[in-house]
C-alpha positions as CSV (number, residue, x, y, z in Angstrom):
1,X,0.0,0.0,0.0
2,X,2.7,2.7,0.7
3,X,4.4,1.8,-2.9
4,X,0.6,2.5,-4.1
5,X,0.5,5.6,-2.1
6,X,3.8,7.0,-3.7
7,X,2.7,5.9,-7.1
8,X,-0.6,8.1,-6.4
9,X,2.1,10.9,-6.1
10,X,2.5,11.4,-2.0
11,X,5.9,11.6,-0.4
12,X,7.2,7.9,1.6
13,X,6.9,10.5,4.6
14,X,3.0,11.6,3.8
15,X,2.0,8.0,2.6
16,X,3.4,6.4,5.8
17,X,1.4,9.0,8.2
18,X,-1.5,8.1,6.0
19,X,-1.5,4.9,6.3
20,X,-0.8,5.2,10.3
21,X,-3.7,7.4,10.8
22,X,-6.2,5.2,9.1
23,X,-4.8,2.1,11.3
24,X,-5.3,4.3,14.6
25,X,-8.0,6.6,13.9
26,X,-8.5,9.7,15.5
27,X,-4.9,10.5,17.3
28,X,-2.3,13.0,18.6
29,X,0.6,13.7,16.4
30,X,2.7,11.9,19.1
31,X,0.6,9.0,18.2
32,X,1.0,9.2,14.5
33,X,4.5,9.6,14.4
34,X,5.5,6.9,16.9
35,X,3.3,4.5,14.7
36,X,4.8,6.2,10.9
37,X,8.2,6.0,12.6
38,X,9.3,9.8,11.8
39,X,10.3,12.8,13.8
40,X,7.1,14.9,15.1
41,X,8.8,18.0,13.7
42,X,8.2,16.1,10.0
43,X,5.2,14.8,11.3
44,X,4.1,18.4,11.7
45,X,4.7,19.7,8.4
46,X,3.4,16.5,6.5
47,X,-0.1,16.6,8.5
48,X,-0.2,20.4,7.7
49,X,0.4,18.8,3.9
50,X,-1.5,16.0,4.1
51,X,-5.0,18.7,5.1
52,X,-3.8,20.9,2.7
53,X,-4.4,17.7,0.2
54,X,-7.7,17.3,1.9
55,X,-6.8,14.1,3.1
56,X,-6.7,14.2,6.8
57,X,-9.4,16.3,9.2
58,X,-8.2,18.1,12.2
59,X,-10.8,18.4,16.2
60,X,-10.3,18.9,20.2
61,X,-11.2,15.8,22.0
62,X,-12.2,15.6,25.2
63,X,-9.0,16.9,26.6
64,X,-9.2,19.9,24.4
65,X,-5.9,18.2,22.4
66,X,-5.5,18.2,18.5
67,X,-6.3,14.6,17.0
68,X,-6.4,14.0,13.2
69,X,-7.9,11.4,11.4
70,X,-7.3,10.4,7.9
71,X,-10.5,11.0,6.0
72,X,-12.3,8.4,3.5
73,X,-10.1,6.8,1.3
74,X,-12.2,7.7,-1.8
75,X,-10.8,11.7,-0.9
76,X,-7.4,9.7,-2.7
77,X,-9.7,10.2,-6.0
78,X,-9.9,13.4,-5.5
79,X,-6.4,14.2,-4.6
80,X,-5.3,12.4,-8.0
81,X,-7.7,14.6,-9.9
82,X,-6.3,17.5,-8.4
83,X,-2.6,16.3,-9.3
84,X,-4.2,15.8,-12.8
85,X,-5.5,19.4,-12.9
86,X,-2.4,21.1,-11.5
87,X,-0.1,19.4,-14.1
88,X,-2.6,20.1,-16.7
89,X,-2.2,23.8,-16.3
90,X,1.1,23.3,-16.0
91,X,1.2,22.4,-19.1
92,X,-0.5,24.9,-20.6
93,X,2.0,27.3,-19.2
94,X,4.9,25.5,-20.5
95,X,3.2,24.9,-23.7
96,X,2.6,29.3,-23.8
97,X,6.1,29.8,-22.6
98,X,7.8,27.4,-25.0
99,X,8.7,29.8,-27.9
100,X,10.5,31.8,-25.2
101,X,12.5,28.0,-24.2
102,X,13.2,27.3,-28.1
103,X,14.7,30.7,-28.7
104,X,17.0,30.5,-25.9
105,X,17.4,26.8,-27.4
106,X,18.2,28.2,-31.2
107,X,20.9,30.6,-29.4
108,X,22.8,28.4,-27.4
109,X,23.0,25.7,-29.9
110,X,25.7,24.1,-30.5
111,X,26.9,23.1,-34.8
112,X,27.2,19.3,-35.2
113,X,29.8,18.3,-37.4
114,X,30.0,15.1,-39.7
115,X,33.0,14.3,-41.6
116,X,33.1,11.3,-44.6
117,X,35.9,10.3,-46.8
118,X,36.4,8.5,-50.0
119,X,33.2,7.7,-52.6
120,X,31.5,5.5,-50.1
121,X,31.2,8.3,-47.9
122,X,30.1,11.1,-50.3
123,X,27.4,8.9,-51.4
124,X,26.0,8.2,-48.1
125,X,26.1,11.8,-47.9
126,X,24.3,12.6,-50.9
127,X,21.6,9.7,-50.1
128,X,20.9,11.3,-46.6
129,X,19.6,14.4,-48.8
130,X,17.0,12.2,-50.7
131,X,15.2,11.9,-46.7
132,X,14.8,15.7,-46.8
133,X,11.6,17.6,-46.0
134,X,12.6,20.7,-47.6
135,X,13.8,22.2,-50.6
136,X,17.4,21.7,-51.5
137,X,19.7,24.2,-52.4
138,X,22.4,23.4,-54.3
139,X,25.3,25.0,-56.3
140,X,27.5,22.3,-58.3
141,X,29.9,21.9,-60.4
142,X,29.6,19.6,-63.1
143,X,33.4,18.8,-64.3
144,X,33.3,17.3,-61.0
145,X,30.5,14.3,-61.8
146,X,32.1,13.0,-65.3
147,X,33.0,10.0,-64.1
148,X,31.9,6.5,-64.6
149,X,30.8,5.8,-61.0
150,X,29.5,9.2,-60.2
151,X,27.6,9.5,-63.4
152,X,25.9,5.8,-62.5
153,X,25.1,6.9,-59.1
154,X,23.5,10.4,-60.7
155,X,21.3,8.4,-62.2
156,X,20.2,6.3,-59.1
157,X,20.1,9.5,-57.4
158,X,17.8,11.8,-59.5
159,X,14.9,8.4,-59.9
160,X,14.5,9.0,-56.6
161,X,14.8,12.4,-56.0
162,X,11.6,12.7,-58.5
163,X,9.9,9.7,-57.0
164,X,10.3,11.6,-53.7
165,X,9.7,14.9,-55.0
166,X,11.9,16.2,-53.7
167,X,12.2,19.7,-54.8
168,X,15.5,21.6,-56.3
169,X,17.0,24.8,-56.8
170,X,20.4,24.6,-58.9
171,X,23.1,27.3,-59.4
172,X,25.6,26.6,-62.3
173,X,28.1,28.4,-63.0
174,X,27.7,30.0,-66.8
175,X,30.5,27.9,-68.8
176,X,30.3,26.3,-71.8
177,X,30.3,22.7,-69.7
178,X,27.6,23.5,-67.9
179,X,25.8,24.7,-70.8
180,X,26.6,21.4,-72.4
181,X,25.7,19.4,-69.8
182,X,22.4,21.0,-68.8
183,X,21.1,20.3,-72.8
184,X,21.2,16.6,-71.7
185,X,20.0,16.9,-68.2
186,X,17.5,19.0,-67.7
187,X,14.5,17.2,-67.9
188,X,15.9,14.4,-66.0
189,X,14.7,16.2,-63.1
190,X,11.0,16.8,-62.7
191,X,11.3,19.4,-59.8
192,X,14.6,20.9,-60.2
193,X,15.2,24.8,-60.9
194,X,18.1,25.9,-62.9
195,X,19.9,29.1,-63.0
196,X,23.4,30.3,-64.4
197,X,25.6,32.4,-62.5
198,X,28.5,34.8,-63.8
199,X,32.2,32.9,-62.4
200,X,33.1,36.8,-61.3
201,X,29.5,36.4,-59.0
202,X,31.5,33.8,-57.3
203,X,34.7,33.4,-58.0
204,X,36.1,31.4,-55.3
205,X,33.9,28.3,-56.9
206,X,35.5,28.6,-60.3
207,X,37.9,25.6,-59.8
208,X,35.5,23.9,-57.0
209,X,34.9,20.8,-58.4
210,X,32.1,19.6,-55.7
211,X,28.8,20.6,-54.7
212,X,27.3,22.6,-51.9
213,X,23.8,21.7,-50.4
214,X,21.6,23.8,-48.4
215,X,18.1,22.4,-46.5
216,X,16.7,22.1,-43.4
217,X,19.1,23.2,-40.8
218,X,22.2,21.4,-42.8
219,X,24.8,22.4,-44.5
220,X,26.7,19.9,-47.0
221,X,29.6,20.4,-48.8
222,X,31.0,17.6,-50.6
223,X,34.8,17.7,-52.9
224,X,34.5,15.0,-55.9
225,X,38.1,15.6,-57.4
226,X,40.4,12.3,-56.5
227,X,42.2,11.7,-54.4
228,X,40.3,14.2,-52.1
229,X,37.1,13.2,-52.1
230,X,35.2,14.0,-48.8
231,X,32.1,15.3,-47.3
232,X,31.4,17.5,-44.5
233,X,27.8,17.7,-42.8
234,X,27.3,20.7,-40.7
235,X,24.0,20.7,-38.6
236,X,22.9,24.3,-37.2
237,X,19.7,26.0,-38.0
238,X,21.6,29.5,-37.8
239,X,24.2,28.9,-40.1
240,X,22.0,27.0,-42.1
241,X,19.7,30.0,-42.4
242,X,22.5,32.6,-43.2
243,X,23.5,30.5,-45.9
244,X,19.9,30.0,-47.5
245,X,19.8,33.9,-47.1
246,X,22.7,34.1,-49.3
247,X,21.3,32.1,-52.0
248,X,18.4,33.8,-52.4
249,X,20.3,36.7,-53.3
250,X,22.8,34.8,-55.7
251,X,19.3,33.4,-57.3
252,X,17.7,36.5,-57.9
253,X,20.4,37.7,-60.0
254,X,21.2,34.7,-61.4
255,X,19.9,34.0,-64.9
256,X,16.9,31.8,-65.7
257,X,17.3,28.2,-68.4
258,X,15.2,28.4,-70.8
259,X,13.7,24.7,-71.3
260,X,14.3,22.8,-74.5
């Protein structure tokens, strides 16, 4: 019974002066605690507990000494319903007060850092993307995909990016490769967006042979050149969101495909 007390969500200390009182009946607090084996100072402040729970009544007998008796043991209903009720609204406050937890959350998080080497590795990477729930940005390279087993796993890749639809917003830079290359490929991808870019918009990705992707709160940036291929995975919502940022201004001013 004291397990099933505790469970109900009383203290060992209030469940055994429960329990004693409804063995002894009306009695001193000398009484109780002898009986619940505490100290009468804690027998005090639990019986003071215990009638705040409505769970114990308090009356003079005949010697004009306080006794307390535990009331009916239904009154343990009501004491759960009241639990019930309290956590209730303490939800409600934690659910109002939440955005203020979250921010404080965004700010003191922490980036998580993944690291992969070698083809294996990049095309783990690159299948991790097919399970996202956003749209992908992406700016590539595509000097950096003619090769026999990237091309192969291109293809694998972009069936499933459209059975997923998964949707796609490409920057290429504007080189005669790229223009090549996006004759052949452009309706290989149902939901993908192209746009060219100038090499001065971005110079430092003239001679990047990789690819950069942006969704959710990730960040991937993967180098195909042998012998350095490698993939980094960076996980934070505001670096992630400073880059999409970024984009969006590259895309604006980048110019649109026309479809063949």
């Amino acid at each position: 019974m004291l397990q099933t007390l505790k469970n109900l969500g009383l203290e060992e200390s209030e469940a055994k002066v429960y329990l004693a009182m409804l063995e002894l009946g009306p009695s001193t607090v000398s009484e109780i605690t002898k009986k619940a084996k505490i100290t009468r100072t804690l027998g005090y402040h639990v019986l003071k507990k215990l009638n705040c729970y409505g769970l114990v009544d308090r009356s003079f007998n005949k010697k004009n000494k306080i006794e307390y008796l535990a009331k009916h043991p239904k009154n343990l209903i009501q004491f759960v319903k009241n639990k019930k009720n309290s956590w209730e609204k303490k939800v409600e406050e934690i659910q109002q007060d939440l955005p203020k937890f979250l921010n404080l959350y965004k700010i003191a998080e922490k980036p998580v850092i993944k690291f992969q080497s070698g083809l294996t590795g990049i095309k783990n990477i690159f299948t991790e993307t097919l399970e996202s729930k956003t749209e992908i940005l992406s700016i590539l390279d595509i000097k950096s995909w003619n090769t026999s087993e990237l091309k192969q796993f291109n293809k694998i890749y972009n069936k499933k990016q459209n059975q997923k639809q998964i949707k796609k917003k490409i920057l290429l830079l504007d080189t005669k490769a790229n223009k090549d290359w996006i004759k052949h490929y452009q309706k290989s991808l149902k939901y993908t967006k192209y746009k060219f870019i100038k090499p001065e918009q971005l110079p430092g990705i003239l001679n990047f042979e990789g690819e950069i992707n942006i969704y959710e709160n990730k960040i991937v940036m993967v180098l195909l050149k042998k012998p350095n291929q490698m993939g980094i995975i960076i996980e934070n919502t505001t670096l992630a969101n400073i880059l999409k940022a970024l984009f969006e201004l590259a895309w604006q001013t980048a110019t649109p495909i026309r479809k063949n």
